[in-house]
mmCIF file of the protein (N, C-alpha, C, O) and its ligand, coordinates in Angstrom:
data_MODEL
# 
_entry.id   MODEL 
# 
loop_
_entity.id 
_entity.type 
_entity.pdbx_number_of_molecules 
1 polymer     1 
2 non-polymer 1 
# 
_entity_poly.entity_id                      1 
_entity_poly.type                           'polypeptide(L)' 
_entity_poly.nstd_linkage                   no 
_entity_poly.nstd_monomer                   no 
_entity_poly.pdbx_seq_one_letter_code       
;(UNK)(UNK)(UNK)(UNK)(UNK)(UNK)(UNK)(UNK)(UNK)(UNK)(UNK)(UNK)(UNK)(UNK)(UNK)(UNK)
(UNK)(UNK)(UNK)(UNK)(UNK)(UNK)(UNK)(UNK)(UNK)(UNK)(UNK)(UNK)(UNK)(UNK)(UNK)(UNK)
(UNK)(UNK)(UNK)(UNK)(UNK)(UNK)(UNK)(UNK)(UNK)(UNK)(UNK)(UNK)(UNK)(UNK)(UNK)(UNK)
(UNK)(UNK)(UNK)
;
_entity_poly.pdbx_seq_one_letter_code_can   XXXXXXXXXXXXXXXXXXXXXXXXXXXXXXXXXXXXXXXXXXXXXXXXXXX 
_entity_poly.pdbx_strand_id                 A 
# 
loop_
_entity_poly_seq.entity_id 
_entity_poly_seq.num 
_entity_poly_seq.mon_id 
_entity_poly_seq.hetero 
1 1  UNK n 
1 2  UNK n 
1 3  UNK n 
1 4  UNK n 
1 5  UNK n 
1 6  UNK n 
1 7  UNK n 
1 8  UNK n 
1 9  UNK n 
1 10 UNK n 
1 11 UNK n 
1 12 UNK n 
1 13 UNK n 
1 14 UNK n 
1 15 UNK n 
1 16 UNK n 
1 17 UNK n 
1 18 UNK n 
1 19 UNK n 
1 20 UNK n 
1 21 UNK n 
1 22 UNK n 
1 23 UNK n 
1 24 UNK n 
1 25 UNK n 
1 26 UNK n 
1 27 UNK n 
1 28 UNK n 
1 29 UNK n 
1 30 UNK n 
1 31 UNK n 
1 32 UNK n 
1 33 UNK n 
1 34 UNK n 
1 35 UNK n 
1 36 UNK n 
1 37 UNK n 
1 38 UNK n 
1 39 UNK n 
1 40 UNK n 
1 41 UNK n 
1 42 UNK n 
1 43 UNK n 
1 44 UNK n 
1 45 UNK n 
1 46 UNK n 
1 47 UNK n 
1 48 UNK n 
1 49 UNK n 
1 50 UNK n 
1 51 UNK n 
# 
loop_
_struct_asym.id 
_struct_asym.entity_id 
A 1 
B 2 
# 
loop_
_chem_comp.id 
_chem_comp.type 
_chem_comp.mon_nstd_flag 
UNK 'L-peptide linking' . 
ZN  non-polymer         . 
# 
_pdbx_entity_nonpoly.entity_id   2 
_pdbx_entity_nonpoly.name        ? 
_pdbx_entity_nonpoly.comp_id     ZN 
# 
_pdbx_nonpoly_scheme.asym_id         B 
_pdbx_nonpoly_scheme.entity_id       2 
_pdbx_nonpoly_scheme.mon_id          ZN 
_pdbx_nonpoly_scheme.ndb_seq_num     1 
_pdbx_nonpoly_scheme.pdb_seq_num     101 
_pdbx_nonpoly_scheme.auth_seq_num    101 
_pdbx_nonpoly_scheme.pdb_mon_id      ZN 
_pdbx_nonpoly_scheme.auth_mon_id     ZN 
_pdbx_nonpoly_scheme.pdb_strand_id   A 
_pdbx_nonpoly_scheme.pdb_ins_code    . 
# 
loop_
_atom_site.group_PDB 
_atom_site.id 
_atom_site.type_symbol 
_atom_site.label_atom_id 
_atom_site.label_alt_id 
_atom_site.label_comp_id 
_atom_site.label_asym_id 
_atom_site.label_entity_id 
_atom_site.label_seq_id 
_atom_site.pdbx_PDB_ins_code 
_atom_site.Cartn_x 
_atom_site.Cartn_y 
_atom_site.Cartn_z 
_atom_site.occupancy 
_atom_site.B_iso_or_equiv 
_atom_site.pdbx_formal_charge 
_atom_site.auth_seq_id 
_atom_site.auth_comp_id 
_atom_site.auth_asym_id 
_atom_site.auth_atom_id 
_atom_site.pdbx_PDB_model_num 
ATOM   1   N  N  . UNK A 1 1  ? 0.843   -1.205 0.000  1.00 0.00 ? 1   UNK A N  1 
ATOM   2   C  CA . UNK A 1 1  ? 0.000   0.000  0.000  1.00 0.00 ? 1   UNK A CA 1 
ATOM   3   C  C  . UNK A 1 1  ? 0.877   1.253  0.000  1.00 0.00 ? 1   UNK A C  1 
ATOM   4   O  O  . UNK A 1 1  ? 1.784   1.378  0.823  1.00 0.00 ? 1   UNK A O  1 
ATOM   5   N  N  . UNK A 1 2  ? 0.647   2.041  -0.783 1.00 0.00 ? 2   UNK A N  1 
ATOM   6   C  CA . UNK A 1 2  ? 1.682   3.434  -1.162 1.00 0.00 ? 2   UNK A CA 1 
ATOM   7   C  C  . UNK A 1 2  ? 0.686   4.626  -0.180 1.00 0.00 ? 2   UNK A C  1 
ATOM   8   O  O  . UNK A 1 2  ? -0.481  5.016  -0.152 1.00 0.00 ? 2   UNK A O  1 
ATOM   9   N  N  . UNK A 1 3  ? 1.683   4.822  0.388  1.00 0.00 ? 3   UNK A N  1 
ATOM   10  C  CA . UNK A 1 3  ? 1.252   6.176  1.790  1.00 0.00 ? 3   UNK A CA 1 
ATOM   11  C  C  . UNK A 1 3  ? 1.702   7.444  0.875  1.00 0.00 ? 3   UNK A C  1 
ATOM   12  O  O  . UNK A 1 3  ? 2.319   7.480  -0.190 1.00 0.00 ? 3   UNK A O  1 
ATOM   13  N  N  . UNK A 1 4  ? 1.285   8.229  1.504  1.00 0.00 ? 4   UNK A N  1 
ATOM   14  C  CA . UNK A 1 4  ? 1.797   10.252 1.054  1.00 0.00 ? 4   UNK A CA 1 
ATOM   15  C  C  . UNK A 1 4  ? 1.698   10.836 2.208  1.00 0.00 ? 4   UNK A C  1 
ATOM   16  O  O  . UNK A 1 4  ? 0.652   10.727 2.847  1.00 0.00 ? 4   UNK A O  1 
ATOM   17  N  N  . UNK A 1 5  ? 2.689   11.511 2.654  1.00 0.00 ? 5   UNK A N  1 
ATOM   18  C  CA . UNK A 1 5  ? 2.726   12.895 3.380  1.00 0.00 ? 5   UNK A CA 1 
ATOM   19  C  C  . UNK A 1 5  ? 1.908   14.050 2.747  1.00 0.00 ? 5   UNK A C  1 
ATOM   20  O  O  . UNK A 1 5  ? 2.064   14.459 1.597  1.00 0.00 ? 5   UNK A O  1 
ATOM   21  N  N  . UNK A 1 6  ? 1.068   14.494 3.596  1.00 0.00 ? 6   UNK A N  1 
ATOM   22  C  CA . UNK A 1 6  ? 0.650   15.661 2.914  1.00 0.00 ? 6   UNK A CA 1 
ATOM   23  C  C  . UNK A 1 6  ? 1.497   17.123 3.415  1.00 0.00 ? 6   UNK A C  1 
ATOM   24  O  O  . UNK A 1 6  ? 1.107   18.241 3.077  1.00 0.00 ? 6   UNK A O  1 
ATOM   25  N  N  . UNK A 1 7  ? 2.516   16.922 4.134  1.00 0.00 ? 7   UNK A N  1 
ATOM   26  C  CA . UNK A 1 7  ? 3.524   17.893 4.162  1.00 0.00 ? 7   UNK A CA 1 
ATOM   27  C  C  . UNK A 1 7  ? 4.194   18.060 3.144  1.00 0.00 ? 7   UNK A C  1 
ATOM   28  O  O  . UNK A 1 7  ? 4.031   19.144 2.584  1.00 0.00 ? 7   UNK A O  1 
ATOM   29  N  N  . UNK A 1 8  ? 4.966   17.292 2.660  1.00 0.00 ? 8   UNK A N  1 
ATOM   30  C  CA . UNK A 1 8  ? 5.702   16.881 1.642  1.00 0.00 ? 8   UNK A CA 1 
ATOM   31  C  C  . UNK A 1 8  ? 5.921   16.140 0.021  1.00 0.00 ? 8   UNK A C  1 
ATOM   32  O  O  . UNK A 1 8  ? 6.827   16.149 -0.813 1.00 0.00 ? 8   UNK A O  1 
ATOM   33  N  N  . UNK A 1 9  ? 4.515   15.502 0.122  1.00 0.00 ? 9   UNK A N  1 
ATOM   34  C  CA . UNK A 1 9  ? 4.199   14.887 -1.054 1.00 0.00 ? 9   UNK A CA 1 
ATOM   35  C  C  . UNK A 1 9  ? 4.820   13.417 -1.091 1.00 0.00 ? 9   UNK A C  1 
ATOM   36  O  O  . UNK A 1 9  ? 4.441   12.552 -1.881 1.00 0.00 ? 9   UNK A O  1 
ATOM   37  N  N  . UNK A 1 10 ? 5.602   13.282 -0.348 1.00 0.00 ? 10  UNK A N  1 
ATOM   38  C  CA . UNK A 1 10 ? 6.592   12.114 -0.762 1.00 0.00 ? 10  UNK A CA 1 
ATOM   39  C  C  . UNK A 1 10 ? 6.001   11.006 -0.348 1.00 0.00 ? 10  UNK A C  1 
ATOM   40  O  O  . UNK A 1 10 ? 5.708   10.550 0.757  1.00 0.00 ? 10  UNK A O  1 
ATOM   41  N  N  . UNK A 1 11 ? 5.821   10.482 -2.002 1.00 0.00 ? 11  UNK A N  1 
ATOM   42  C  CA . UNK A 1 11 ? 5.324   8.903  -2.284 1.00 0.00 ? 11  UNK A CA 1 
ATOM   43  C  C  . UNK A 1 11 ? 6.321   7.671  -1.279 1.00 0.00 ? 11  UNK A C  1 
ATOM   44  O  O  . UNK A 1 11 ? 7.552   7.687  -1.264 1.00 0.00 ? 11  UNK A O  1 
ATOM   45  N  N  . UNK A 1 12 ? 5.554   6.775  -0.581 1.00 0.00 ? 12  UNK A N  1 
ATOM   46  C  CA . UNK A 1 12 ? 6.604   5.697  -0.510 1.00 0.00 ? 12  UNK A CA 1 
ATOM   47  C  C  . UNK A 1 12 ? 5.742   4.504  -0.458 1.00 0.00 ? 12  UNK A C  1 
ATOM   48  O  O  . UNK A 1 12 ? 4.526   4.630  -0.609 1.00 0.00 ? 12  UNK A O  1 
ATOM   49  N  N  . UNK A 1 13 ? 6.419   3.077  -0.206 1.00 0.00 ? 13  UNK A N  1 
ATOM   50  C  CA . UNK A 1 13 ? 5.831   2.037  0.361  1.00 0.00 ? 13  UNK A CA 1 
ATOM   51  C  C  . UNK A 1 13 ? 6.275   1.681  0.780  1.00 0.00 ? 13  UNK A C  1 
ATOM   52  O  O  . UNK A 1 13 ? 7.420   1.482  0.374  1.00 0.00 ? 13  UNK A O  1 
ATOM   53  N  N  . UNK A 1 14 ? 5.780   1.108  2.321  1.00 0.00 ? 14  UNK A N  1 
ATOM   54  C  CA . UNK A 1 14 ? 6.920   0.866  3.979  1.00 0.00 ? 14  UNK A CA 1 
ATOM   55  C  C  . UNK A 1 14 ? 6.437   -0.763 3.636  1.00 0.00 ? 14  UNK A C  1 
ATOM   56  O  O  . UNK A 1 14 ? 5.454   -1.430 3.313  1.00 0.00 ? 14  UNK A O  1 
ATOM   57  N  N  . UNK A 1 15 ? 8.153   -0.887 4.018  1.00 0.00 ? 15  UNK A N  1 
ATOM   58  C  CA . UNK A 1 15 ? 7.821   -2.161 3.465  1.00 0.00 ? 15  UNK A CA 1 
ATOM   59  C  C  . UNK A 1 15 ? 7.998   -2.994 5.314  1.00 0.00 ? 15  UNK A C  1 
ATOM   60  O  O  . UNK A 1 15 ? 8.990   -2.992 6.043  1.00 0.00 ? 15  UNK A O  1 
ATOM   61  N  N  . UNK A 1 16 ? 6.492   -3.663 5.583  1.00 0.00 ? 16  UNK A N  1 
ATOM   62  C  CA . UNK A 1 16 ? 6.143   -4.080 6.691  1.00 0.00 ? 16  UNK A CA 1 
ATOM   63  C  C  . UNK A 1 16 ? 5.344   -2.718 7.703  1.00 0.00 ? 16  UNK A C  1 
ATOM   64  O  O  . UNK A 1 16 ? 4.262   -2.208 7.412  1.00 0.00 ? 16  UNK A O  1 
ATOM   65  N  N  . UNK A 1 17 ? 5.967   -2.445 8.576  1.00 0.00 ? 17  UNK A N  1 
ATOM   66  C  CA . UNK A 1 17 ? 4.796   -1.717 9.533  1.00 0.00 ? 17  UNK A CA 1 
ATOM   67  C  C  . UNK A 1 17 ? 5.313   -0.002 8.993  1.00 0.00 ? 17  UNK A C  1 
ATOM   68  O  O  . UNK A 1 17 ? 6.363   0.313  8.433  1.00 0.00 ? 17  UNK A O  1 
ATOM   69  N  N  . UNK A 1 18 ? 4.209   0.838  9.381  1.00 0.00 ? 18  UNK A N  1 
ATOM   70  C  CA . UNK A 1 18 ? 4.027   2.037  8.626  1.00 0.00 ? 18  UNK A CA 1 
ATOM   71  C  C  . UNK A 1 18 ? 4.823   2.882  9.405  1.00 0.00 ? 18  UNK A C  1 
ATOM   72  O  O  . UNK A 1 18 ? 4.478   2.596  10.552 1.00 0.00 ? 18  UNK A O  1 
ATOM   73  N  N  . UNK A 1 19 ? 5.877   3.949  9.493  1.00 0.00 ? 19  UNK A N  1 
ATOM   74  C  CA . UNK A 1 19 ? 6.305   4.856  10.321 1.00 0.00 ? 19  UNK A CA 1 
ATOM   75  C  C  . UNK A 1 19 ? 5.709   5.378  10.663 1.00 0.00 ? 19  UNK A C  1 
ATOM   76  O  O  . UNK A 1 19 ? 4.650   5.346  10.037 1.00 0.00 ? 19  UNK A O  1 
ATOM   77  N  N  . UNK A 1 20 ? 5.734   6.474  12.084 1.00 0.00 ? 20  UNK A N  1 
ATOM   78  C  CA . UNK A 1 20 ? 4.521   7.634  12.112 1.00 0.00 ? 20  UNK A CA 1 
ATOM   79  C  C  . UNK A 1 20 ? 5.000   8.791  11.758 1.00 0.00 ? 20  UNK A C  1 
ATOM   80  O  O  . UNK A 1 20 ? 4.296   9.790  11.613 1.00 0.00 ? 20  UNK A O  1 
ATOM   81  N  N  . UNK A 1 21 ? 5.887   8.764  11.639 1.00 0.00 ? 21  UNK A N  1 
ATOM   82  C  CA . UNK A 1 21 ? 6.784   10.193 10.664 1.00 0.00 ? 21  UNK A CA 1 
ATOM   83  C  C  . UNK A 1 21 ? 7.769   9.982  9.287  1.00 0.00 ? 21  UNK A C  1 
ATOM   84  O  O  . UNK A 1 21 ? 8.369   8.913  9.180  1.00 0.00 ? 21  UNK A O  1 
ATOM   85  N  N  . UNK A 1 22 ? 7.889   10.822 8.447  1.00 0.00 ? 22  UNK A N  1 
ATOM   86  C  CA . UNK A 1 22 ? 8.009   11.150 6.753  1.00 0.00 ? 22  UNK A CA 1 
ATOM   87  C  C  . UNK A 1 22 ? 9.390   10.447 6.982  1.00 0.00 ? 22  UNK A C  1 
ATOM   88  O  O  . UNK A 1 22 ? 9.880   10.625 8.097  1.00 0.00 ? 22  UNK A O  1 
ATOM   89  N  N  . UNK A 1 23 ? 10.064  9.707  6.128  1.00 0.00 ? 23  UNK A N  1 
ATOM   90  C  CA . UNK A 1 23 ? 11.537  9.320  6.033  1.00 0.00 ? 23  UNK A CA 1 
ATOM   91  C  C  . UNK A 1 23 ? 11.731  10.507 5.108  1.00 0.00 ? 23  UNK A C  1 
ATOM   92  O  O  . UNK A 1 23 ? 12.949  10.602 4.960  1.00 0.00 ? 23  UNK A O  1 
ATOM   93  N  N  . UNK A 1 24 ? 11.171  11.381 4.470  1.00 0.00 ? 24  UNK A N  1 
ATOM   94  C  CA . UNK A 1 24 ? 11.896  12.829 3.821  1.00 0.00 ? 24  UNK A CA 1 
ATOM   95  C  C  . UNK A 1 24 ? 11.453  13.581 4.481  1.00 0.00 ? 24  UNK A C  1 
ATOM   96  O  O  . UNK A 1 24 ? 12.012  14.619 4.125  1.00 0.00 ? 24  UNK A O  1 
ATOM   97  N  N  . UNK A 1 25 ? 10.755  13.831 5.297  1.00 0.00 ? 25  UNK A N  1 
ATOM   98  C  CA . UNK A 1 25 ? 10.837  15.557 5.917  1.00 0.00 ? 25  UNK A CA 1 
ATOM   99  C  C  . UNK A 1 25 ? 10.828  15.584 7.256  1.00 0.00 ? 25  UNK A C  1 
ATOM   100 O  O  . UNK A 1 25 ? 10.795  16.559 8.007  1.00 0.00 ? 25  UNK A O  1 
ATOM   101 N  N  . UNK A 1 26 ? 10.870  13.975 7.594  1.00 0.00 ? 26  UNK A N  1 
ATOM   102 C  CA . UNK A 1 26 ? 10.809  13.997 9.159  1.00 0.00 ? 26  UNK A CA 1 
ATOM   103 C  C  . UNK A 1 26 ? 9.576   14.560 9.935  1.00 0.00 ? 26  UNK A C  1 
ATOM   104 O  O  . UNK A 1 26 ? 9.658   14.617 11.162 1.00 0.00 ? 26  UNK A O  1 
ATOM   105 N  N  . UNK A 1 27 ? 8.600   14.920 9.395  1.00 0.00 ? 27  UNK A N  1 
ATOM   106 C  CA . UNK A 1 27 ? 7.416   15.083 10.082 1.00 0.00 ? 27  UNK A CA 1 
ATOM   107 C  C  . UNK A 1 27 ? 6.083   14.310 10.488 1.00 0.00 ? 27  UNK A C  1 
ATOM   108 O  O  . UNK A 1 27 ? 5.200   13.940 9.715  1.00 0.00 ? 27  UNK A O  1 
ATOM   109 N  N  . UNK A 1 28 ? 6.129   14.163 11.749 1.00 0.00 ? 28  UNK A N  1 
ATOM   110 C  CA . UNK A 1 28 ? 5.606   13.763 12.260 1.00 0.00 ? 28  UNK A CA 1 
ATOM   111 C  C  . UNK A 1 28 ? 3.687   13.558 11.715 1.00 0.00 ? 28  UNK A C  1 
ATOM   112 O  O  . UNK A 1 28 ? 3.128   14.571 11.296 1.00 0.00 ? 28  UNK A O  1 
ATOM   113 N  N  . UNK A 1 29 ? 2.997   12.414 11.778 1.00 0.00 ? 29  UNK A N  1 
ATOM   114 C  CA . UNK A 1 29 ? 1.299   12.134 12.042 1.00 0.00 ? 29  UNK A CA 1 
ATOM   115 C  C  . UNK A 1 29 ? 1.153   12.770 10.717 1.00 0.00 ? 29  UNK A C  1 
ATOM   116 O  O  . UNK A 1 29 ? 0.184   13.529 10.715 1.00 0.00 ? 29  UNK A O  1 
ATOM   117 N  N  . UNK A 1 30 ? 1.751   12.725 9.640  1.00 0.00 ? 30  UNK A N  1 
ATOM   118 C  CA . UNK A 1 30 ? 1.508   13.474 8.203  1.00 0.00 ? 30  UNK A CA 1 
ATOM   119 C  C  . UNK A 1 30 ? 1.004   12.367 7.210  1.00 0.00 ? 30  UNK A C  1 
ATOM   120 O  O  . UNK A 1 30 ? 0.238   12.697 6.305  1.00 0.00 ? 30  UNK A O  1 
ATOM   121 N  N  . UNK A 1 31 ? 1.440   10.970 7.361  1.00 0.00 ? 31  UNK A N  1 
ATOM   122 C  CA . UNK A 1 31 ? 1.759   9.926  6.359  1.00 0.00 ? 31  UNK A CA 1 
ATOM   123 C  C  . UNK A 1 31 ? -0.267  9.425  6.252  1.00 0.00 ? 31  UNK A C  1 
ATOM   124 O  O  . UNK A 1 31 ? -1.015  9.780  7.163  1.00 0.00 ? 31  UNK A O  1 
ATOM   125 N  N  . UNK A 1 32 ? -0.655  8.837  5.368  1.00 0.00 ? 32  UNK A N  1 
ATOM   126 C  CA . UNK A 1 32 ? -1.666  8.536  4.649  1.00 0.00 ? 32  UNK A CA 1 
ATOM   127 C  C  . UNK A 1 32 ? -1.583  7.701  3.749  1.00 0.00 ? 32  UNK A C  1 
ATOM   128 O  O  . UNK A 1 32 ? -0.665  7.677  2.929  1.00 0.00 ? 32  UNK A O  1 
ATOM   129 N  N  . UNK A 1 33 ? -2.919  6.588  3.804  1.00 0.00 ? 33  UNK A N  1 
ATOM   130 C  CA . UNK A 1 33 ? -2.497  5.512  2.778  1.00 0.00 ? 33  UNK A CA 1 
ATOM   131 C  C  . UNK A 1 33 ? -3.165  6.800  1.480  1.00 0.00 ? 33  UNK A C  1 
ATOM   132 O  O  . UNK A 1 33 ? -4.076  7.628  1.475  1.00 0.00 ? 33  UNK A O  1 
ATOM   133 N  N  . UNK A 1 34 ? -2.139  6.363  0.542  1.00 0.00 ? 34  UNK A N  1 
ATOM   134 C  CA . UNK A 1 34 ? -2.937  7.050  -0.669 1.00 0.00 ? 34  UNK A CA 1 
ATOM   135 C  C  . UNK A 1 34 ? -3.575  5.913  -1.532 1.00 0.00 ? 34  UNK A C  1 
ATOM   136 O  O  . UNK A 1 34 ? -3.299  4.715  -1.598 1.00 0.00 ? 34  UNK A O  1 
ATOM   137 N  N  . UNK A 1 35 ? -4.662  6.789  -2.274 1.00 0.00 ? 35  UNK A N  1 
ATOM   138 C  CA . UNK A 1 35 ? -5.674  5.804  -2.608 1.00 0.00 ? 35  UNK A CA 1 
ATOM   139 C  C  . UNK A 1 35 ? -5.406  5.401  -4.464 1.00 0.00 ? 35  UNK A C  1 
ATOM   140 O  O  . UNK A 1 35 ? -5.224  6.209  -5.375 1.00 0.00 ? 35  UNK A O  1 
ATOM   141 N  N  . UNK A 1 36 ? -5.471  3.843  -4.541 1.00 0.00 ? 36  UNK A N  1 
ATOM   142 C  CA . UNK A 1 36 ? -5.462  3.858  -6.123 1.00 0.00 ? 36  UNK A CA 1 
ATOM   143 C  C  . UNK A 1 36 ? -6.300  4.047  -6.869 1.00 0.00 ? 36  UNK A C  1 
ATOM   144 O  O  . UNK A 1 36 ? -7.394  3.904  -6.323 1.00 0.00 ? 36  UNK A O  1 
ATOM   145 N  N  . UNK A 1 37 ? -6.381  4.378  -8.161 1.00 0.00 ? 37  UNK A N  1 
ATOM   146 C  CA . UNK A 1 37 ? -7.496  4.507  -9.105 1.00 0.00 ? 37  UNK A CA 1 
ATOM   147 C  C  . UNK A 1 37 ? -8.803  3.819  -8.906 1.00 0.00 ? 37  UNK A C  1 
ATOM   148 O  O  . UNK A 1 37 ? -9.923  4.328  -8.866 1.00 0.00 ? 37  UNK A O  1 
ATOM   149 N  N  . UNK A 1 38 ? -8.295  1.990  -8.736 1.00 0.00 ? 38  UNK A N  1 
ATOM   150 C  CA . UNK A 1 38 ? -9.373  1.215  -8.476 1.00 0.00 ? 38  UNK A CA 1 
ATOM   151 C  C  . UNK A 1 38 ? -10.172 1.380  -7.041 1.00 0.00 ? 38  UNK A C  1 
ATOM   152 O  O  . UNK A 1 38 ? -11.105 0.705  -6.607 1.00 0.00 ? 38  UNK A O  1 
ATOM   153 N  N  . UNK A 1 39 ? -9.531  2.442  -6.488 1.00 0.00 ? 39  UNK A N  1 
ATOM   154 C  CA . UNK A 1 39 ? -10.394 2.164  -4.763 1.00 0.00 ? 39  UNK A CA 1 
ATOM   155 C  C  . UNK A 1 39 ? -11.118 3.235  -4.925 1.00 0.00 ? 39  UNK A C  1 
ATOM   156 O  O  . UNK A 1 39 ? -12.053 3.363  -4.135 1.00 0.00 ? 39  UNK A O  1 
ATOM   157 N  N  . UNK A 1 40 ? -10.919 4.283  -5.951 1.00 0.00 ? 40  UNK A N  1 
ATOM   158 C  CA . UNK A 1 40 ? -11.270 5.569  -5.737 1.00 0.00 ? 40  UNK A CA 1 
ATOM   159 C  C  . UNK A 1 40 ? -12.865 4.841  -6.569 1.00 0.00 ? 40  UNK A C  1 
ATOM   160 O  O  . UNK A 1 40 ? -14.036 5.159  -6.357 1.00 0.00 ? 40  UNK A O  1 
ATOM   161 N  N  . UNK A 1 41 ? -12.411 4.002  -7.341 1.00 0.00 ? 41  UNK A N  1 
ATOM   162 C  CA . UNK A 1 41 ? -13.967 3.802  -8.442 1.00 0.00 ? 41  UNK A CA 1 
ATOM   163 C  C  . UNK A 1 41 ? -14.387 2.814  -7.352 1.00 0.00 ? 41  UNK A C  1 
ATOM   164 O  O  . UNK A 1 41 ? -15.101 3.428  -6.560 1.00 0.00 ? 41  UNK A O  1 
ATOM   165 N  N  . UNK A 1 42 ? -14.262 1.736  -7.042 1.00 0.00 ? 42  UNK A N  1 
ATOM   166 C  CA . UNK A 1 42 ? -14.906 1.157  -5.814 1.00 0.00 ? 42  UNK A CA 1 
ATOM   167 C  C  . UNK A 1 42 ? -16.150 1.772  -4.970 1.00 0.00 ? 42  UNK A C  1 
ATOM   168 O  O  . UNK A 1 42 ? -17.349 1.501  -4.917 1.00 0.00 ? 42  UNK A O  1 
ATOM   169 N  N  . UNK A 1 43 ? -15.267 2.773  -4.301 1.00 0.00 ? 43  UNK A N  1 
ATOM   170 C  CA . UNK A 1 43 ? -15.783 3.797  -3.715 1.00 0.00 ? 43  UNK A CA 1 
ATOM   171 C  C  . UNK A 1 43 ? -16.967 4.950  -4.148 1.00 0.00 ? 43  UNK A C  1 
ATOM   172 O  O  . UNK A 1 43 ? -17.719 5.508  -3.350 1.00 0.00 ? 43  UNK A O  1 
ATOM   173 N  N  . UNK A 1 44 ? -16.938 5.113  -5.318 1.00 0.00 ? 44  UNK A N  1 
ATOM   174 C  CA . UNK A 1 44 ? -17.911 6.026  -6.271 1.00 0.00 ? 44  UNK A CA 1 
ATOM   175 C  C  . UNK A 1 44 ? -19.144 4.776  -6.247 1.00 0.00 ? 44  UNK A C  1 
ATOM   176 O  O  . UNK A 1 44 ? -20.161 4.837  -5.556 1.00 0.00 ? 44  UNK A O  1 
ATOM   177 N  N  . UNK A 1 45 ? -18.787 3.667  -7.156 1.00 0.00 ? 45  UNK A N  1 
ATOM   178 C  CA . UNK A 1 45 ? -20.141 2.781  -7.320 1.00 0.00 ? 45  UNK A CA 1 
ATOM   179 C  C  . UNK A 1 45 ? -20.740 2.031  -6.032 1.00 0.00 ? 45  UNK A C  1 
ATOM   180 O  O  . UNK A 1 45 ? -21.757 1.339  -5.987 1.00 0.00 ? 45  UNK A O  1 
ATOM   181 N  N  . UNK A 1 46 ? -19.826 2.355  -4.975 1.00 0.00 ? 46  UNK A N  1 
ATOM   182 C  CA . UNK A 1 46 ? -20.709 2.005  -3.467 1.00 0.00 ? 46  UNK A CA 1 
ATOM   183 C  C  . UNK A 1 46 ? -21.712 3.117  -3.286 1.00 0.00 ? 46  UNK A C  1 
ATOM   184 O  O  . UNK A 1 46 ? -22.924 2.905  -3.242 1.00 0.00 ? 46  UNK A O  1 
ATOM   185 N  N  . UNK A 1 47 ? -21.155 4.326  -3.181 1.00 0.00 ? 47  UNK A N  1 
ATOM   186 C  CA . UNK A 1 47 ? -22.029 5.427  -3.039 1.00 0.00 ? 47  UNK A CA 1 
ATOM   187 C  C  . UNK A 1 47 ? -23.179 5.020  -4.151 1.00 0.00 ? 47  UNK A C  1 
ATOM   188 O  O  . UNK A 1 47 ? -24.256 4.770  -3.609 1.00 0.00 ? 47  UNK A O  1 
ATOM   189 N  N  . UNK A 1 48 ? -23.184 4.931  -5.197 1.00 0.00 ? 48  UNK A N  1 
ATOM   190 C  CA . UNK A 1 48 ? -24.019 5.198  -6.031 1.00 0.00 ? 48  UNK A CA 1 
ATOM   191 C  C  . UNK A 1 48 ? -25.261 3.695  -5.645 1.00 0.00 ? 48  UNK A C  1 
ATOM   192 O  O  . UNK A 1 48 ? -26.488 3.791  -5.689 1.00 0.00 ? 48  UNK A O  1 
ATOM   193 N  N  . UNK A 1 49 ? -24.549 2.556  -5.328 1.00 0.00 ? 49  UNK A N  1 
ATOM   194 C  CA . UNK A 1 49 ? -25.903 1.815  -4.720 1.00 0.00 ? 49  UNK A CA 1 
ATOM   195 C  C  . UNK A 1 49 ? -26.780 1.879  -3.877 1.00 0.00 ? 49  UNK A C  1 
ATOM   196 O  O  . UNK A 1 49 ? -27.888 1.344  -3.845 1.00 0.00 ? 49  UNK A O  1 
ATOM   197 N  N  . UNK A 1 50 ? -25.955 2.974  -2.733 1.00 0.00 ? 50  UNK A N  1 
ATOM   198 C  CA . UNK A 1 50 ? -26.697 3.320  -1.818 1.00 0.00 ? 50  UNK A CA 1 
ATOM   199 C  C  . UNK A 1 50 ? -27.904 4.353  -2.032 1.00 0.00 ? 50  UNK A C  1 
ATOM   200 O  O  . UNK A 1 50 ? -28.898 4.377  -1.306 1.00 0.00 ? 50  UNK A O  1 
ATOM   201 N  N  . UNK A 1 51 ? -27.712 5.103  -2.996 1.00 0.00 ? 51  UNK A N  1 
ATOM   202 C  CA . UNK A 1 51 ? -29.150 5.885  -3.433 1.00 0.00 ? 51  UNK A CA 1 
ATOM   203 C  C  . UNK A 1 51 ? -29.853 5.434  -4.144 1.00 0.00 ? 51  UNK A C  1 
ATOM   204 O  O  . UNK A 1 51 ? -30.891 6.023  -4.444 1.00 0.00 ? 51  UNK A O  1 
HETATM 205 ZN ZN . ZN  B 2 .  ? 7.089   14.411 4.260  1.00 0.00 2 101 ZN  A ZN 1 
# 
């Protein structure tokens, strides 16, 4: 799963358990799984069954 800092932008994938701070900017509670194409459409046609 590919995380992002939203401090920094910087793409990575931790390979095994997730840091809680950026290996590039060193900041701390920033990191986020970022989402792939397919989760983002997943996510759209769930919403859309529900109405
Ligand atoms: Zn960062």
């Amino acid at each position: 799963m590919t995380h992002i800092c939203s401090n920094c932008n910087y793409k990575f994938e931790p390979k095994g358990k997730v840091p809680n701070k950026c290996p590039y900017c060193d900041k701390e509670g920033t990191l986020s799984k970022s989402k792939s194409m397919q989760e983002w459409i997943d996510e759209v046609s769930d919403e859309m069954k529900e109405g």
